[in-house]
C-alpha positions in Angstrom: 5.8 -6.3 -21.3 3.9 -4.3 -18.8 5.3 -2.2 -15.6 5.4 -4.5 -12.3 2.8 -3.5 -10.3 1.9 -4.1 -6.8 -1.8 -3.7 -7.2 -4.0 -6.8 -7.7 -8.2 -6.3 -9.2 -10.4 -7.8 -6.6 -14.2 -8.1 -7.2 -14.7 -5.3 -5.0 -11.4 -3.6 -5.4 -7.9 -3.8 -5.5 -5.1 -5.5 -2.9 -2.2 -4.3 -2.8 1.0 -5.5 -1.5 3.0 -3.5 1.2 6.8 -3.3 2.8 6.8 -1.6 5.9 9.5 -0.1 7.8 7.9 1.3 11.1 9.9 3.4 13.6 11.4 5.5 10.3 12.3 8.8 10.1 9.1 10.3 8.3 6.3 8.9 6.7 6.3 8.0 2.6 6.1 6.3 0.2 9.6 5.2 -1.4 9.1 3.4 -4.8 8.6 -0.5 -5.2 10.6 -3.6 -4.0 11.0 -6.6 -5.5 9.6 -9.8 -3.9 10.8 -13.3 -3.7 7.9 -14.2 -5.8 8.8 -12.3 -8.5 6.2 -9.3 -7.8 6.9 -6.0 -6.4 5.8 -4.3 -3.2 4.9 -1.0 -2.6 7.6 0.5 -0.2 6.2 2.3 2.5 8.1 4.0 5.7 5.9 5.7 8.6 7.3 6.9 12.1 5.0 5.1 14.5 6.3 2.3 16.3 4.9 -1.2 15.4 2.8 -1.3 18.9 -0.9 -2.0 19.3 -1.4 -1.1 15.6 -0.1 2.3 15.6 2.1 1.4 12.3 -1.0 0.0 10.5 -2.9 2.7 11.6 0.1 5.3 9.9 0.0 3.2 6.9 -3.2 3.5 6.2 -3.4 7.1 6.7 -0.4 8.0 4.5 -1.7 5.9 1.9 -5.5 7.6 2.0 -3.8 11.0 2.3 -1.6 9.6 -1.0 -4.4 8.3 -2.8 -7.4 11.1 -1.8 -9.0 8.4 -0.7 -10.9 7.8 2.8 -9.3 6.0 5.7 -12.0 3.6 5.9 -11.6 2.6 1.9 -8.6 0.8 2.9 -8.1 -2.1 5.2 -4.9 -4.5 6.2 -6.4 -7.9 5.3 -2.6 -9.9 6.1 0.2 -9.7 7.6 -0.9 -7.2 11.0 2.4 -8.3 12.7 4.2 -8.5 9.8 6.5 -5.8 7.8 5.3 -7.3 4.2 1.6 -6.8 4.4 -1.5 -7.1 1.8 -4.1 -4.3 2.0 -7.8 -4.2 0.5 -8.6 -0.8 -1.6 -12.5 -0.7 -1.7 -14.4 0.8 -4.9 -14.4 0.2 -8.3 -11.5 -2.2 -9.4 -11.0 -0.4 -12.7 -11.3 3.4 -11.5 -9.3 2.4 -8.7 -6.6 0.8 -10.9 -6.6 3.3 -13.6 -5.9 6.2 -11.0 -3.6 4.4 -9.1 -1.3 3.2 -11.8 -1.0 6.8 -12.9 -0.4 7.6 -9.3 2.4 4.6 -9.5 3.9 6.2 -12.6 4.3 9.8 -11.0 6.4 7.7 -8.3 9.0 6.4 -10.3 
């Protein structure tokens, strides 16, 4: 049975879903977290304060600095105001998949 992952294949990337816990005490990326659904959620802490988007604006960041991927690659397409969160990756589904589940593994 395969690894729960928290990546999803879009047609024009991934999705990926997100907990966040803004105000922390640095910015990372602490493992996965299981959802009620059954999934798993990336868990994700960044220091900014959950004002006028500075939190989604520290998420993305860590996660394109994580990744080696551009800022503008990846986008929070649900839950803004909200501490579970989906985000888009653009680029090629199964590049970004493959490189991303290794990335995943190296976490663990």
């Amino acid at each position: 049975m395969p690894e729960p992952s928290p990546f999803r294949a879009a047609a024009d990337g991934l999705t990926a879903t997100l907990r966040v816990a803004p105000k922390a005490a640095r910015n990372a990326v602490a493992g996965l977290a299981a959802e009620p659904d059954g999934g798993v959620a990336l868990r994700v802490s960044v220091t900014a304060a959950p004002e006028d988007g500075r939190a989604n604006a520290a998420v993305v960041a860590l996660l394109a600095k994580e990744w080696r991927l551009a800022k503008s690659r990846i986008a929070v397409v649900a839950g803004a105001t909200d501490r579970r969160k989906r985000i888009h990756i653009a680029g090629d589904p199964g590049e970004l998949l493959n490189s991303l589940t290794a990335w995943l593994a190296g976490l663990r």
